[in-house]
C-alpha positions as a Markdown table, in Angstrom:
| # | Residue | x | y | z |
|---|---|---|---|---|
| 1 | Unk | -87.7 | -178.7 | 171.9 |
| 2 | Unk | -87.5 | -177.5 | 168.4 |
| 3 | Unk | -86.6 | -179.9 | 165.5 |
| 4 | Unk | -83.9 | -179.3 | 163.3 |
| 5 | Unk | -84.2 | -180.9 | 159.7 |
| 6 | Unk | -81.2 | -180.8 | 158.1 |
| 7 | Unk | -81.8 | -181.4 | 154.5 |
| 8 | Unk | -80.0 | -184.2 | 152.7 |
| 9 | Unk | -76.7 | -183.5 | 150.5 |
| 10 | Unk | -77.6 | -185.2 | 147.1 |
| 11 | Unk | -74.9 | -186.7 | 145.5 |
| 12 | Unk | -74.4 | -185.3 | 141.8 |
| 13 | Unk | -73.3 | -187.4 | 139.1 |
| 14 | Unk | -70.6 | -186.6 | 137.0 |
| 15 | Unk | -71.1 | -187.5 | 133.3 |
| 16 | Unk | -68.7 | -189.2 | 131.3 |
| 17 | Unk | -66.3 | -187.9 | 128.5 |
| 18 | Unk | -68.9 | -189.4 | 126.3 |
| 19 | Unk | -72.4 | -188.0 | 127.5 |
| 20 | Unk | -70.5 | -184.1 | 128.0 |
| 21 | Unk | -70.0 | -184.7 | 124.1 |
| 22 | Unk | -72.6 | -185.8 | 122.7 |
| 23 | Unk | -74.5 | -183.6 | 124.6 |
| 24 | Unk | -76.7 | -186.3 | 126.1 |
| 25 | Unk | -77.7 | -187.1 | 130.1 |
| 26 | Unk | -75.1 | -189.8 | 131.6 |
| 27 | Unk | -77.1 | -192.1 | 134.3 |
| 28 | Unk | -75.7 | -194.5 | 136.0 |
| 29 | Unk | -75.8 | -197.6 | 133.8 |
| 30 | Unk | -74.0 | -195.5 | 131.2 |
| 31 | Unk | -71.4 | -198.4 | 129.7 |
| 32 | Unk | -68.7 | -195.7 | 128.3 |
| 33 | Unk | -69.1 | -194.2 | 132.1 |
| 34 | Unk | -66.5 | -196.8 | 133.2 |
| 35 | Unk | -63.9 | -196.5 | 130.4 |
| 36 | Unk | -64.1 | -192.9 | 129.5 |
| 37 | Unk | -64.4 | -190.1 | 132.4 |
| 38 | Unk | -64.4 | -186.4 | 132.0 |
| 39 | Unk | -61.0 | -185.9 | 132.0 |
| 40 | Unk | -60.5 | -188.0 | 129.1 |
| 41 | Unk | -63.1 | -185.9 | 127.0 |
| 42 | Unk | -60.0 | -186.2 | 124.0 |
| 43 | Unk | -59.4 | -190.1 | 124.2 |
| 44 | Unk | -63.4 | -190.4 | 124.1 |
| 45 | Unk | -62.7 | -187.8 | 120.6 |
| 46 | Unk | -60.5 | -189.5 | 119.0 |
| 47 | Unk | -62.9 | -192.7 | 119.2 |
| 48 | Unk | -65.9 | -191.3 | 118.2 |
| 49 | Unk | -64.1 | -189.8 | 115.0 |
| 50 | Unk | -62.8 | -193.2 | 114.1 |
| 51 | Unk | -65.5 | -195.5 | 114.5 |
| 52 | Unk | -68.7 | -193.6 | 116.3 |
| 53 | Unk | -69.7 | -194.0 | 119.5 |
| 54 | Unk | -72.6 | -196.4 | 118.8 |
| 55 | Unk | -69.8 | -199.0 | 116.8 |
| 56 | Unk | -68.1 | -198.2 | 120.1 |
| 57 | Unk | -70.5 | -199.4 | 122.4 |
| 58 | Unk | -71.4 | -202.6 | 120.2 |
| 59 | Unk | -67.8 | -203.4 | 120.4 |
| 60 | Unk | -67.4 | -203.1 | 124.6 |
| 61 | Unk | -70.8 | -205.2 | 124.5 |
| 62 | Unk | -69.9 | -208.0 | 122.4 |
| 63 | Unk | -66.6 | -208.3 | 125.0 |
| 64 | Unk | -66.4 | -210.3 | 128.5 |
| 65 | Unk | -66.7 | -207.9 | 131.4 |
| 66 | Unk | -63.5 | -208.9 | 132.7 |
| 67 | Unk | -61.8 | -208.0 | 129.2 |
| 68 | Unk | -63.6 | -204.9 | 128.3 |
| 69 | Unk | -60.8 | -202.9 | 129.8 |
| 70 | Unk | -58.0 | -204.0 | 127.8 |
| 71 | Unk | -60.8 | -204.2 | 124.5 |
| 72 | Unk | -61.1 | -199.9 | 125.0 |
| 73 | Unk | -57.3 | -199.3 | 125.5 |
| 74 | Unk | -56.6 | -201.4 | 121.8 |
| 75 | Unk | -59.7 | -199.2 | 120.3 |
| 76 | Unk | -58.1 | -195.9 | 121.9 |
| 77 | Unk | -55.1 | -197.3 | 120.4 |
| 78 | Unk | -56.2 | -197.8 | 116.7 |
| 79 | Unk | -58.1 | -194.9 | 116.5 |
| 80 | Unk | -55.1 | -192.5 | 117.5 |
| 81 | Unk | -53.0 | -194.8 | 114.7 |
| 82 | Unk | -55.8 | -194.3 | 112.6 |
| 83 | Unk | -55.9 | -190.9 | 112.9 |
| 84 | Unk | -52.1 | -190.4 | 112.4 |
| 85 | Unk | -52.2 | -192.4 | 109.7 |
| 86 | Unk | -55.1 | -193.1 | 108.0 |
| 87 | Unk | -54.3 | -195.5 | 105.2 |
| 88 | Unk | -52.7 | -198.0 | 107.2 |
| 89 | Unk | -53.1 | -197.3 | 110.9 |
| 90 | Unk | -51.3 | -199.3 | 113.4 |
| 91 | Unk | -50.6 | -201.6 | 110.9 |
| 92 | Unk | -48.1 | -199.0 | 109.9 |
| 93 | Unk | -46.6 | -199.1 | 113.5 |
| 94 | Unk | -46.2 | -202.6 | 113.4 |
| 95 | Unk | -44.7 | -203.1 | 110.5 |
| 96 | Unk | -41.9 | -200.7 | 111.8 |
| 97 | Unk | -41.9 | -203.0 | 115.2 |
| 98 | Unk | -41.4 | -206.1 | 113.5 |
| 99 | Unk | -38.2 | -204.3 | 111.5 |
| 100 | Unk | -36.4 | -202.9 | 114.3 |
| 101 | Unk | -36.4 | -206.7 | 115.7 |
| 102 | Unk | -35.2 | -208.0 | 112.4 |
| 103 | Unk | -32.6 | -205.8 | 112.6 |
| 104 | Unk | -31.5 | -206.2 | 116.2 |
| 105 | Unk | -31.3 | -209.8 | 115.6 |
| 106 | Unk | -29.2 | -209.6 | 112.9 |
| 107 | Unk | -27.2 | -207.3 | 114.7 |
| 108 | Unk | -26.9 | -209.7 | 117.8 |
| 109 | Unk | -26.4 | -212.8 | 115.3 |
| 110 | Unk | -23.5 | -210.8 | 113.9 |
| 111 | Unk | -22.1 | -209.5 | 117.9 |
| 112 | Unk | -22.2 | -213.3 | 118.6 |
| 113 | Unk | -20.4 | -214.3 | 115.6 |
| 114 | Unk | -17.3 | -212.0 | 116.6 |
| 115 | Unk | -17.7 | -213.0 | 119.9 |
| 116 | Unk | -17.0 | -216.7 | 119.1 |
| 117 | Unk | -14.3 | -215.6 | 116.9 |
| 118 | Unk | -12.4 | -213.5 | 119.4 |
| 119 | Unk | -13.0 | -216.4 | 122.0 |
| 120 | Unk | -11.3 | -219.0 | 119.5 |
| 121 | Unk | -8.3 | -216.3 | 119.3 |
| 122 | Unk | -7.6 | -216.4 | 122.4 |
| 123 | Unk | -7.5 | -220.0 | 123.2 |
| 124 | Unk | -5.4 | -220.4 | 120.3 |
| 125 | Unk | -3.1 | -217.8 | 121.0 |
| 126 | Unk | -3.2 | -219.1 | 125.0 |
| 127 | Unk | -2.5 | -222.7 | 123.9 |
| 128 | Unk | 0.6 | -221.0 | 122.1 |
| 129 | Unk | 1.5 | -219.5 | 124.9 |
| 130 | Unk | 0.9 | -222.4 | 127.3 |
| 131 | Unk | 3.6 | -224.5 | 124.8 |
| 132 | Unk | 6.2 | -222.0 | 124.7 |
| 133 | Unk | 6.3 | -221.7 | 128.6 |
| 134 | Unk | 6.2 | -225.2 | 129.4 |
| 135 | Unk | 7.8 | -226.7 | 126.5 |
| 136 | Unk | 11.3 | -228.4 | 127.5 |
| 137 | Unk | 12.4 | -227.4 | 123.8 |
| 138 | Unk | 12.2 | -223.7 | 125.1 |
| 139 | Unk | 14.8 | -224.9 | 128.2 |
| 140 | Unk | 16.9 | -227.3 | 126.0 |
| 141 | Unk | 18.9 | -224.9 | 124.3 |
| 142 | Unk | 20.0 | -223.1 | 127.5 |
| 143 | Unk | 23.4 | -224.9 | 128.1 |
| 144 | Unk | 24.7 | -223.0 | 125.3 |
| 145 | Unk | 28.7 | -221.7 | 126.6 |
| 146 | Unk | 27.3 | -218.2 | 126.5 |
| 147 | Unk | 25.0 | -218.7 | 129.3 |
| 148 | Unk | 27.0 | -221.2 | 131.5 |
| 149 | Unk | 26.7 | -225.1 | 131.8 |
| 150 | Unk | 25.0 | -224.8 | 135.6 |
| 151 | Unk | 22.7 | -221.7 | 134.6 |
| 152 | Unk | 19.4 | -223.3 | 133.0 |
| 153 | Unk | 16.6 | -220.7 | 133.4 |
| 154 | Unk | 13.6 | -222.3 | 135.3 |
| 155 | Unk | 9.9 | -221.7 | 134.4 |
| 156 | Unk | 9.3 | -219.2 | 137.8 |
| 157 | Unk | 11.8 | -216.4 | 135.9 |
| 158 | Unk | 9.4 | -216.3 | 133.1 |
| 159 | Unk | 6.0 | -216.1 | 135.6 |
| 160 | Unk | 8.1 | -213.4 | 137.2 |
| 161 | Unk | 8.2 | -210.8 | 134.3 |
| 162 | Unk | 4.8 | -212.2 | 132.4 |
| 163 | Unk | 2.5 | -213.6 | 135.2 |
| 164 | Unk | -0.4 | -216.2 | 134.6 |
| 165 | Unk | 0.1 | -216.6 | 130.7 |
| 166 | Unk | -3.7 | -215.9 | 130.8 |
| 167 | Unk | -2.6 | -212.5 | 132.0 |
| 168 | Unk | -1.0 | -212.1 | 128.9 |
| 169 | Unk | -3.3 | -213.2 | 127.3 |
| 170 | Unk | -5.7 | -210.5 | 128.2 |
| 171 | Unk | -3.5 | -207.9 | 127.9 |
| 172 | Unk | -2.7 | -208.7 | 124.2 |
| 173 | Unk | -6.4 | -210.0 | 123.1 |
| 174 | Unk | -7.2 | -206.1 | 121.9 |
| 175 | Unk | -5.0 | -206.2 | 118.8 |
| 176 | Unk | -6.2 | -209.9 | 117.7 |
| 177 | Unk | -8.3 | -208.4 | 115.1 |
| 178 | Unk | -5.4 | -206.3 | 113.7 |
| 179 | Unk | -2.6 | -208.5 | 114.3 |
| 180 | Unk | -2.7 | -212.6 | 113.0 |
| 181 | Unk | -1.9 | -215.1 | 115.9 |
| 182 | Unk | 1.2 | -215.8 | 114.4 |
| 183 | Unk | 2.9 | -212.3 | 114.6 |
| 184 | Unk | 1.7 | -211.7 | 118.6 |
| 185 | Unk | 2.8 | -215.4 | 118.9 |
| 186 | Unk | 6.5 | -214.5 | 117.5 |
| 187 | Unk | 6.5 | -211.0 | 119.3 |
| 188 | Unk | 6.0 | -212.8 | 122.8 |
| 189 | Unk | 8.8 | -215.5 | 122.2 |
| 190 | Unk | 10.9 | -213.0 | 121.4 |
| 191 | Unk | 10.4 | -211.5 | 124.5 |
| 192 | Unk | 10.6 | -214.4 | 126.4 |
| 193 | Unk | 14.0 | -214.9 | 125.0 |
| 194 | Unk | 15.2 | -211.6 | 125.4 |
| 195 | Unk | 14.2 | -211.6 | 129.1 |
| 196 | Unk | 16.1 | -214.9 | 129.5 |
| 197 | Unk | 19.1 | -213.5 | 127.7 |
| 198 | Unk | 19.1 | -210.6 | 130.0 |
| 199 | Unk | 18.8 | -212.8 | 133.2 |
| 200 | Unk | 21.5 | -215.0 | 132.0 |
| 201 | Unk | 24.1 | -212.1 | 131.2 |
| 202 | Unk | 23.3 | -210.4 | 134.5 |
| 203 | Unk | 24.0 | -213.6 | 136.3 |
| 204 | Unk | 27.2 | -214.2 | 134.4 |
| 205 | Unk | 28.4 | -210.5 | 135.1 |
C-alpha cells in the first residue's frame, strides 16, 4: 500500500498596517497588530505622523488591556484633528461643540419662554370666554321688548354655533401674538351677541 503524505498548509501571517510601513516583520505578539490591520495602512499614517509609532506604543502600554481599544480610537482621533489643524487640534473641535450647545440652549430657553407665554394667553383668554358664556349678566339683559318677555336665550344656542369654548379657544390662539386679549375678547362677545340677536329676530318673525 503506498503512503500518501500530504504536506501541511502553513498558515501565513498577515502583517499589520504598522509593520507593512515601517517596513519591518509583524510576529505574532505585535501590540499595534490588534488595533491597526492592513486595511487601515492610513489610520496607522496619520498616527505615526503625529506622534511616532514608538510614543504610540508606550501610550497603548501604559493603558489597561480592557481600555486599550477606546485609548487608540481617541489617539486616531487627535492625530486626524491634529493634522487638520495643527495649532489647536481637537481642542479646536471642541470648542465649536461646546458653542453649538450654548446656543441651542439659549434657543430652547427662549422656545420655552414663548411657550409659557402663549400658554398664559390662552387661559386668560379661555377664562374670558368661560365668564361671558356662563355669566347670568350675559342672559339678564335678554327681556328687553325687542326680543320678547318669554324668549330668554339659554346657554345650549351659544354651544350650538361656538362648541366647547376651548374649541374656540384653539381656533383663535394663532393670532394671540398679533392681536391683545382684549380685542379677540371684544370680537367674540360681539359675536355672541350677534348670534343671539339673529336667533331672537328669527324666532319673533
Amino acid at each position: 500500500m503506498d503512503a500518501r503524505i500530504t504536506p501541511m498548509r502553513t498558515r501565513v501571517h498577515q502583517p499589520c498596517a504598522a509593520c507593512r510601513m515601517l517596513r519591518r516583520r509583524c510576529d505574532i505578539n505585535c501590540s499595534l497588530a490588534p488595533y491597526f490591520p492592513i486595511e487601515e495602512i492610513d489610520k496607522f499614517a496619520c498616527v505615526h505622523r503625529v506622534f511616532g509609532a514608538s510614543n504610540v506604543i508606550k501610550m497603548i502600554q501604559m493603558v489597561e488591556e480592557t481600555r486599550r481599544e477606546d485609548a487608540v480610537k481617541a489617539i486616531v482621533y487627535e492625530a486626524t484633528a491634529r493634522i487638520r489643524n495643527p495649532v489647536y487640534g481637537s481642542t479646536a473641535a471642541i470648542f465649536h461643540l461646546q458653542k453649538m450647545i450654548e446656543e441651542l440652549r439659549s434657543q430652547l430657553e427662549t422656545i420655552k419662554s414663548q411657550v409659557l407665554e402663549l400658554q398664559q394667553h390662552r387661559d386668560q383668554l379661555l377664562g374670558i370666554l368661560m365668564n361671558n358664556v356662563h355669566s347670568l349678566d350675559l342672559f339678564s339683559d335678554m327681556h328687553d321688548p325687542m326680543f320678547g318677555e318669554s324668549s330668554k336665550v339659554q346657554e345650549d344656542t351659544v354651544f350650538e354655533l361656538f362648541g366647547d369654548p376651548s374649541s374656540v379657544v384653539e381656533a383663535v390662539s394663532w393670532s394671540l401674538t398679533t392681536r391683545s386679549i382684549d380685542e379677540l375678547a371684544a370680537a367674540i362677545k360681539n359675536c355672541i351677541w350677534l348670534f343671539l340677536f339673529d336667533s331672537a329676530t328669527s324666532k319673533g318673525a
